[in-house]
BAGU-787604 format. One record per residue (C-alpha): residue in one letter; x, y, z. Coordinates in Angstrom, 2 decimals, m for minus. Layout:
<rs>
  residu     east    north       up
       A        X        Y        Z
...
</rs>
This chain:
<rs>
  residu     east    north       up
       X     0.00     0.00     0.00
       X     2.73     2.60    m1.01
       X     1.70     6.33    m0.77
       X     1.22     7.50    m4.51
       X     0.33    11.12    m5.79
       X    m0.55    12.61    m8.94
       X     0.67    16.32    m8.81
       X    m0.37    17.18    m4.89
       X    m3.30    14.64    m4.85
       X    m2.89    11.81    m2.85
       X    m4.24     8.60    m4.25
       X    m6.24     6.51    m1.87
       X    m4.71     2.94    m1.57
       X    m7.03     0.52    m2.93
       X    m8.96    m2.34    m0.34
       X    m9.10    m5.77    m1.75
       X    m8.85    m8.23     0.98
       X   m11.78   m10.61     1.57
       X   m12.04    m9.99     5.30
       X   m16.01   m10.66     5.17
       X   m16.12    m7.02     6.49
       X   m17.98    m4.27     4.82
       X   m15.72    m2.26     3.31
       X   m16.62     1.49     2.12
       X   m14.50     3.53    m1.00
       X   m13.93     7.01    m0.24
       X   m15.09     9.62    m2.35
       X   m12.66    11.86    m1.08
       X   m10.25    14.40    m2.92
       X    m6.93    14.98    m0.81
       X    m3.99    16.98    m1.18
       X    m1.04    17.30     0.50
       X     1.92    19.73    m0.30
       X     3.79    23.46    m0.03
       X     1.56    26.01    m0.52
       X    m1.08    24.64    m1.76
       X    m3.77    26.97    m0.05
       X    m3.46    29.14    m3.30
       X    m4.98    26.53    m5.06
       X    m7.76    25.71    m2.39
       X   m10.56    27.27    m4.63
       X    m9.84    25.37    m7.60
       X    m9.44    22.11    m5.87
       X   m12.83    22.58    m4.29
       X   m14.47    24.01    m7.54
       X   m13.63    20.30    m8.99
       X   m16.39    19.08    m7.05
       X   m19.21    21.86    m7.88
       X   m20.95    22.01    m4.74
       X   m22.26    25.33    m4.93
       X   m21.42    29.07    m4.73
       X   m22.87    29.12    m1.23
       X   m20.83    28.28     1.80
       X   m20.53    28.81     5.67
       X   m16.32    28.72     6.45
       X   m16.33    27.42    10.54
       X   m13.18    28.33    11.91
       X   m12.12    30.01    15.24
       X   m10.28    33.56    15.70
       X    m6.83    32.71    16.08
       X    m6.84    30.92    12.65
       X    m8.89    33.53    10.87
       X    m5.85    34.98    10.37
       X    m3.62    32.13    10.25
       X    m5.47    30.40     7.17
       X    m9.25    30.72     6.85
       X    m9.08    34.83     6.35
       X    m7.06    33.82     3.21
       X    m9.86    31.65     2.28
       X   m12.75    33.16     2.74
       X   m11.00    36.06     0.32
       X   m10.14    33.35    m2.64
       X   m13.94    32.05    m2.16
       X   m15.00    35.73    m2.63
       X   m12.74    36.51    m5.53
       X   m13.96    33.43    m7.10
       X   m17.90    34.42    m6.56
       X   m18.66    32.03    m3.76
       X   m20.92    33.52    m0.74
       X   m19.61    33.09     2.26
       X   m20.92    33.22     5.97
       X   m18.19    33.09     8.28
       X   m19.13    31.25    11.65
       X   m16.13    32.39    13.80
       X   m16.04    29.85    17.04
       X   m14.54    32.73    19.49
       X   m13.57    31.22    22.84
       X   m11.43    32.57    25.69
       X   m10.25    28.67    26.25
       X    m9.08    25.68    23.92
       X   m12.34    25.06    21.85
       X   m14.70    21.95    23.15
       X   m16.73    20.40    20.79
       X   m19.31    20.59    22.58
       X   m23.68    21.17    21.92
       X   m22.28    25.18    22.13
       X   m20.16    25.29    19.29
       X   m22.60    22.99    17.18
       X   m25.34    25.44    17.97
       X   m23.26    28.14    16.68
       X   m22.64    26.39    13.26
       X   m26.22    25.18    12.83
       X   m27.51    28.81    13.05
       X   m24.93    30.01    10.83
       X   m26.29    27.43     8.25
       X   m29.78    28.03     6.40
       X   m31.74    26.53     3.92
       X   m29.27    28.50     0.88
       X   m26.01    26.62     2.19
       X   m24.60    24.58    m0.37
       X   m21.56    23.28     1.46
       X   m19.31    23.63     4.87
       X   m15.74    24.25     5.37
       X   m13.98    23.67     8.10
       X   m10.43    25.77     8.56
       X    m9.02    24.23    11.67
       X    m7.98    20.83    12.66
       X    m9.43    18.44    15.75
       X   m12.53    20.49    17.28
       X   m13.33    22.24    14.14
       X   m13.21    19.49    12.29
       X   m15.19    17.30    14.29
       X   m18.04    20.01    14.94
       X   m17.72    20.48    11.52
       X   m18.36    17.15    10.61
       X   m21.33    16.38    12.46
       X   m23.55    19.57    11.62
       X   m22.07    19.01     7.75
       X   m23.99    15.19     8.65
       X   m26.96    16.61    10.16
       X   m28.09    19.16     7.72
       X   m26.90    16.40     4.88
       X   m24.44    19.36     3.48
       X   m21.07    18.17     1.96
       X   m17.81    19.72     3.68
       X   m15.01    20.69     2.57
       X   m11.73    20.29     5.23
       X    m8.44    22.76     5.67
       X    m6.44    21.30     7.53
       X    m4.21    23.73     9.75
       X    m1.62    21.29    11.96
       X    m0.87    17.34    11.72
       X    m2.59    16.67    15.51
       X    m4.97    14.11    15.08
       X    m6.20    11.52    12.58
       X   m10.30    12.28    12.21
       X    m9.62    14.31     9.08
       X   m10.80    11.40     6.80
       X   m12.94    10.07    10.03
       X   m16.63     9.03     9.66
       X   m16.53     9.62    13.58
       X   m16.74    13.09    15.36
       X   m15.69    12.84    19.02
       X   m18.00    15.13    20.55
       X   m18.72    16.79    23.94
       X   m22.36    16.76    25.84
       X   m22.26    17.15    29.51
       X   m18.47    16.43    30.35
       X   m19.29    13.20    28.89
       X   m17.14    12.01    25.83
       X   m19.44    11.19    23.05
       X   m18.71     9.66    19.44
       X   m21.16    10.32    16.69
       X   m21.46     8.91    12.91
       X   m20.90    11.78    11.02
       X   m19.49    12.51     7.27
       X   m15.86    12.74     5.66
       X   m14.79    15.96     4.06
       X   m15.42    15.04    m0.19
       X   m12.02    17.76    m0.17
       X    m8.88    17.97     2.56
       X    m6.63    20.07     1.36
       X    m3.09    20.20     3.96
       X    m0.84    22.53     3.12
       X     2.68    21.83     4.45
       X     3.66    25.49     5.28
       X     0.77    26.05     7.38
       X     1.09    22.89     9.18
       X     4.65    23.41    10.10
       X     3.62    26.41    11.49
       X     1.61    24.87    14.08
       X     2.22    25.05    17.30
       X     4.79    22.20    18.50
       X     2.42    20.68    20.94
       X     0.20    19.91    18.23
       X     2.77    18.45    16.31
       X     3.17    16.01    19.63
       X     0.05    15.11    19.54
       X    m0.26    14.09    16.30
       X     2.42    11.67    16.91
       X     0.73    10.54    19.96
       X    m2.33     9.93    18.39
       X    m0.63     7.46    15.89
       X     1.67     6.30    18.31
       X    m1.47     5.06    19.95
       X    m2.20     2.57    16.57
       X    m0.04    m0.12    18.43
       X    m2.44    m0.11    21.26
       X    m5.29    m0.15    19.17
       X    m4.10    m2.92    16.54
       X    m2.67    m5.19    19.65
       X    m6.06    m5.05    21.19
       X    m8.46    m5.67    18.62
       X    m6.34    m8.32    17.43
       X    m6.47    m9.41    21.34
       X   m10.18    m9.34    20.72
       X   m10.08   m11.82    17.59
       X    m7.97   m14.56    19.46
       X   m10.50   m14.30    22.58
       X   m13.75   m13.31    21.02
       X   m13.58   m14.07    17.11
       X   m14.30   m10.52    16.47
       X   m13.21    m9.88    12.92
       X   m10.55    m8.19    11.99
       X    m9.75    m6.54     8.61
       X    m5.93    m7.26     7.41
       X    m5.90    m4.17     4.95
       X    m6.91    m1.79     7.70
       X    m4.37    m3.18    10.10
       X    m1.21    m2.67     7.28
       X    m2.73     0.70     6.94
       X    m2.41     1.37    10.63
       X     0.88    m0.07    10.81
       X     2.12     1.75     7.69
       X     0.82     4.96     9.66
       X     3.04     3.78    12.66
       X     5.95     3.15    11.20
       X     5.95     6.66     8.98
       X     6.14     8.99    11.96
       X     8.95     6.68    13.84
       X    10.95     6.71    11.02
       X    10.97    10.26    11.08
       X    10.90    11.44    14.33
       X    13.90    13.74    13.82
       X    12.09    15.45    10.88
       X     9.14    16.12    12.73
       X    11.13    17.36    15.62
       X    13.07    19.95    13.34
       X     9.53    20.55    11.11
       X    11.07    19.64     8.26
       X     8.67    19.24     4.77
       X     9.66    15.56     4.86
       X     8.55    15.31     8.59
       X     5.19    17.00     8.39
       X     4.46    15.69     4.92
       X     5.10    11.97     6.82
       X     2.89    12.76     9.94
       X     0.04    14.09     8.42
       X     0.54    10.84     6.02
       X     0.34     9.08     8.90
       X    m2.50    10.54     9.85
       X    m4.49    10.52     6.68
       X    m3.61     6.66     6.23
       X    m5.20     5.61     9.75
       X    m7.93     7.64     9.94
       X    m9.03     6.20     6.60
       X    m9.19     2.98     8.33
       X   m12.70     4.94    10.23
       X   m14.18     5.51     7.33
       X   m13.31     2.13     5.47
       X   m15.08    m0.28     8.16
       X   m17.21     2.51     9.79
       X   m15.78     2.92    13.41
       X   m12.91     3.75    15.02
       X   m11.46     0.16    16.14
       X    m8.23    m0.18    13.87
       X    m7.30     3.61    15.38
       X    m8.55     3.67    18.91
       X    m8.67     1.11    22.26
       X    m7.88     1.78    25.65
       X    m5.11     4.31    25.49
       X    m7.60     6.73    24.22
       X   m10.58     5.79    26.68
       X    m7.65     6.25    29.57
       X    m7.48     9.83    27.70
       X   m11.35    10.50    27.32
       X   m11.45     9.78    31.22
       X    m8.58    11.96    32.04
       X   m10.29    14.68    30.03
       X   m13.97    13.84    31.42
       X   m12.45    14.25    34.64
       X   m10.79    17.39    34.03
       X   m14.06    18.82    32.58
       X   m16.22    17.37    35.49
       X   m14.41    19.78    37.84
       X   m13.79    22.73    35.48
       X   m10.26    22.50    34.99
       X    m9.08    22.49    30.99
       X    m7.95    19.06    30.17
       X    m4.66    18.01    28.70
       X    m4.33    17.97    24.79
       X    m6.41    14.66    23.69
       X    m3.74    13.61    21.52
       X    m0.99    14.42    23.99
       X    m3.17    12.70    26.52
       X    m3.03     9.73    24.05
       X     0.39     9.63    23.66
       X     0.65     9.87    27.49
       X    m1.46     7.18    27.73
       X     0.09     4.91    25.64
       X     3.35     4.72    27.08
       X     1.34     3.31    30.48
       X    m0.71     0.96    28.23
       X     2.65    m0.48    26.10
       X     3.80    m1.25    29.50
       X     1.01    m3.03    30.93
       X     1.05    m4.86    27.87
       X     4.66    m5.77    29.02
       X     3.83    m7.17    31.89
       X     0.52    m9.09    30.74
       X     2.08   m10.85    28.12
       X     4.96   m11.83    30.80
       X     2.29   m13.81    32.85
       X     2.62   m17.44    33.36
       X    m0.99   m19.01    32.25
       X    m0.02   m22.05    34.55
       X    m0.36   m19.63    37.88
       X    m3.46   m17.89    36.82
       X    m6.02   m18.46    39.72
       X    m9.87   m19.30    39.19
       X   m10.25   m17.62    42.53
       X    m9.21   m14.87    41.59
       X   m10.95   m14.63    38.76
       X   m14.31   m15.24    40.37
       X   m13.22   m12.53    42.62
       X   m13.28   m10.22    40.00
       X   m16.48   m11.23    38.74
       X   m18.70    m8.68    40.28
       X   m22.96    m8.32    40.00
       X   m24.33    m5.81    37.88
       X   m25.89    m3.75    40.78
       X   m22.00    m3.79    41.91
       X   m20.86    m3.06    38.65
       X   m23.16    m0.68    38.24
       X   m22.53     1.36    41.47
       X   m19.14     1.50    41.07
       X   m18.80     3.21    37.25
       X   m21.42     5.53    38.21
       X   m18.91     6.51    41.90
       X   m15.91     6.83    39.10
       X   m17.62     8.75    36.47
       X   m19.98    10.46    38.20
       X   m23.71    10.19    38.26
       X   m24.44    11.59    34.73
       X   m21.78    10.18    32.80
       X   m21.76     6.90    34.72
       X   m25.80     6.29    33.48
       X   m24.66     7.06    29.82
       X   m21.83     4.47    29.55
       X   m23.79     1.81    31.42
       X   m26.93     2.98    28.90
       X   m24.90     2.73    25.92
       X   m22.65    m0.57    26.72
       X   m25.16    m2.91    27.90
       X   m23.12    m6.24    26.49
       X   m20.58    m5.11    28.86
       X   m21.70    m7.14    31.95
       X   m20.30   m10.27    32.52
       X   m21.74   m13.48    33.86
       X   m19.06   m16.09    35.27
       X   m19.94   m18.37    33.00
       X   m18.87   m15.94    29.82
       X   m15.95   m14.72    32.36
       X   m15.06   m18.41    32.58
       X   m15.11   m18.78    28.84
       X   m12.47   m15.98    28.13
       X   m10.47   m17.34    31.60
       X   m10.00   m20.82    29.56
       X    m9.59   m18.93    25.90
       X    m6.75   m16.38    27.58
       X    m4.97   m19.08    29.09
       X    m4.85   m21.31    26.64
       X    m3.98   m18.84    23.55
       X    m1.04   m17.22    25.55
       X     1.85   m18.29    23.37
       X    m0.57   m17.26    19.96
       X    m1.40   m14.00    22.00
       X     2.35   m13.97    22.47
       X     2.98   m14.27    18.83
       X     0.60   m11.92    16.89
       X     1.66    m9.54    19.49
       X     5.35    m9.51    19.01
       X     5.36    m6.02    17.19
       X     4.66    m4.23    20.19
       X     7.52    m1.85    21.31
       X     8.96    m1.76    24.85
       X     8.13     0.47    27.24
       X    11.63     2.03    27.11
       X    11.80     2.09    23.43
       X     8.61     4.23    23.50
       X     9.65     6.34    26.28
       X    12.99     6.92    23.80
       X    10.84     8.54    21.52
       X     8.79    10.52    23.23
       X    12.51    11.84    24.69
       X    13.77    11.91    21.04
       X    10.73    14.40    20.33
       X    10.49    16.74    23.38
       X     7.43    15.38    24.65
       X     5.83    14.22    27.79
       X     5.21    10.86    28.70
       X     4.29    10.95    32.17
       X     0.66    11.71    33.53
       X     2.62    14.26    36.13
       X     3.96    16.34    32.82
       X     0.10    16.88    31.24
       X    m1.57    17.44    35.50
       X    m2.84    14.38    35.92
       X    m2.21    13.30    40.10
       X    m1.89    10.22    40.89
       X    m5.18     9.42    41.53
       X    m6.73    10.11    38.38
       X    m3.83     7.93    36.75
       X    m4.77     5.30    38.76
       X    m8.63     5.10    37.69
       X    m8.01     5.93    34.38
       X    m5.79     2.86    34.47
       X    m8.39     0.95    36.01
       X   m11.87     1.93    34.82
       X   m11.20     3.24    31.53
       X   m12.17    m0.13    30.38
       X   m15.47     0.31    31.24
       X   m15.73     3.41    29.07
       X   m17.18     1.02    25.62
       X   m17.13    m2.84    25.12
       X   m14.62    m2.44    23.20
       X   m12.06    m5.80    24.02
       X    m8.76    m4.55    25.34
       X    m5.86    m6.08    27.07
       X    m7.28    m4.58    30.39
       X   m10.10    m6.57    30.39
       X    m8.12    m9.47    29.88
       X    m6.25    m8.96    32.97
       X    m9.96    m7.77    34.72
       X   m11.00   m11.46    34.04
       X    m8.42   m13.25    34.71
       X    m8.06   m11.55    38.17
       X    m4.61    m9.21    38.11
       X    m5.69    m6.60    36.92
       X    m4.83    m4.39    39.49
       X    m1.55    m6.33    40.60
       X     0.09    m5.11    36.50
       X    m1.62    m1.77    37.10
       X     0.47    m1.23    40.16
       X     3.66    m3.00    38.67
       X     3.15    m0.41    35.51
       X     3.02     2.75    38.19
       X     6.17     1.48    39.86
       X     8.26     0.76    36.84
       X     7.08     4.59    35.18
       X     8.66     7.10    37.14
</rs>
């Protein structure tokens, strides 16, 4: 699946295995390369949506990017309504700023775009879904991977929230602008894809334990994504073209992964519910949350290391007592996510994850399939860095890879550790250890051992 372009258009890397999943083809023009914003009107002219459009963007890159826009659109004869998301704080993509774009849209509005990246995106997305309106996406800094997502991570009530929503039909990413970007969001970026290890040992976790399929195209893409940005980490560091062009790459590559299969599971696992719970915290007591994908990245350097440890466990001393042990009621169960997540939020994940409950005799089941399939699960797993070799790069690249460098105590490290889990039913490696009864024995190894 070698990256391939035709002038500054990338071309999408054709799907053919016979994985028995649905498998979607993007209708999706994307370009990458220096400059390019110039050319932003005639790229999106291609598609002929319309000479009516409502530009979403937030003050501080009015003037980076979508000023410069909106200007081309006019020269070109496009009407434009600008919906300028003004906040005193980091943007939340929350029922606010979708309010703000849905009023800003009328029954004249041909088409969206979005000047931004993450939370402009995302908003973007979903009203762009809603009001069945094609979008357009300018991307402004290589911090995330939901540019060619069919999922917008929204905000309602503290609570972390993911929505089907639509995939821009144009992303345009012009290199200068993204090396502009501030460094953090550079990090981030290479957190979030960092994180595809997590996600790709998990979900192939949950194919060994649970036959959930898995789709071999989408997990090269994710790995091709992977191995991009950490063969490059001193170009990204020094912002070279070759080291943005590679990490937005990245980006691009695994995020089409969402919109090939329709959800998030070749991208995302537990290292980013330990970072939706970290930043539901946050919210929950009005304090602005780490970065998500710096969270991520954060997040994944404790969840490579509990993988560590799991996969060092000897099946022959895992204990049936302490299994059962772990095997809790649902009224138990139940009391105890809505104590960690808080009333609200608590109702909402037990609402929406109602598989989630285990009897013993499905705990049982996955006891016997874990500890049985350990040298397999050793096996498929083997690609999965060390703890030290991700802590290297994170070093390497100037970020943080502790909870204590983002503000997150040691308490809220510990439950995120724990009960993150419990955030979707998605199978991770820290249910594994949940049902087999150590979960909280590697949790406390993984604290020690990061310092």
């Amino acid at each position: 699946m070698e990256v391939k372009y035709e002038g500054s258009k990338l071309i999408l890397p054709e799907i053919t295995c016979n994985c028995g999943m649905h498998h979607a083809k993007p209708d999706m023009d994307i370009y990458i390369g220096k400059g390019i914003i110039a050319q932003s009107v005639d790229f999106i002219a291609q598609r002929d949506f319309g000479k009516n459009v409502v530009v979403v963007t937030d003050q501080t890159l009015y003037q980076i990017a979508a000023k410069n826009v909106e200007s081309r659109l006019q020269a070109a004869g496009y009407q434009v309504t600008l919906c300028c998301l003004e906040r005193e704080m980091p943007l939340i993509p929350d029922e606010r700023a979708l309010g703000e774009i849905l009023l800003a849209v009328d029954n004249d509005t041909d088409f969206l775009i979005a000047v931004g990246s993450g939370s402009i995106t995302d908003v973007t997305r979903y009203v762009a879904h809603r009001t069945q309106k094609p979008f357009v996406c300018i991307g402004t800094a290589p911090s995330m991977d939901g540019y060619t997502s069919v999922i917008a991570p929204l905000t309602l009530g503290n609570l972390k929230v993911n929505k089907p929503a639509g995939y821009p039909k144009v992303l345009i990413c012009d290199l200068e602008i993204m090396a502009d970007a501030p460094y953090k969001m550079l990090i981030a970026g290479f957190g979030d894809v960092l994180g595809k290890h997590i996600a790709k040992a998990d979900w192939l976790l949950g194919n060994i334990i649970n036959d959930e399929p898995v789709c071999p195209d989408c997990i090269a893409l994710t790995s091709q994504a992977v191995q991009k940005c950490v063969d490059n980490i001193e170009e990204i560091k020094n912002r070279t073209e070759q080291g943005i062009q590679s990490l937005i790459e990245g980006l691009i590559l695994a995020g089409l992964t969402i919109l090939i299969i329709g959800n998030t599971r070749p991208v995302a696992s537990n290292e980013h519910g330990i970072a939706h719970y970290w930043e539901m915290m946050k919210l929950l007591k009005g304090e602005e949350p780490p970065s998500h994908g710096i969270s991520v990245g954060v997040a994944t350097v404790y969840a490579v290391a509990f993988f560590e440890y799991f996969l060092q466990q000897d099946p022959s001393a895992f204990n049936i007592e302490c299994a059962q042990a772990a095997c809790i009621s649902k009224a138990e169960r139940t009391a105890i996510i809505k104590e960690k997540y808080g009333e609200k939020i608590g109702a909402a994940i037990l609402r929406d994850n109602p598989s989630d409950f285990l009897d013993w005799e499905e705990q049982y089941r996955r006891f016997q399939k874990i500890t049985t399939n350990m040298d397999r699960i050793r096996n498929e797993l083997a690609f999965l860095p060390t703890t030290r070799q991700v802590k290297d790069m994170f070093v390497r690249l100037g970020a943080p890879y502790l909870a204590g460098d983002i503000d997150i105590n040691d308490e809220l490290l510990l439950n995120g550790l724990i009960y993150a889990k419990d955030y979707r039913s998605r199978y991770t490696v820290f249910k594994s250890a949940n049902e087999l009864g150590v979960l909280q024995d590697i949790i406390n190894r993984v604290i020690h051992s990061i310092k």
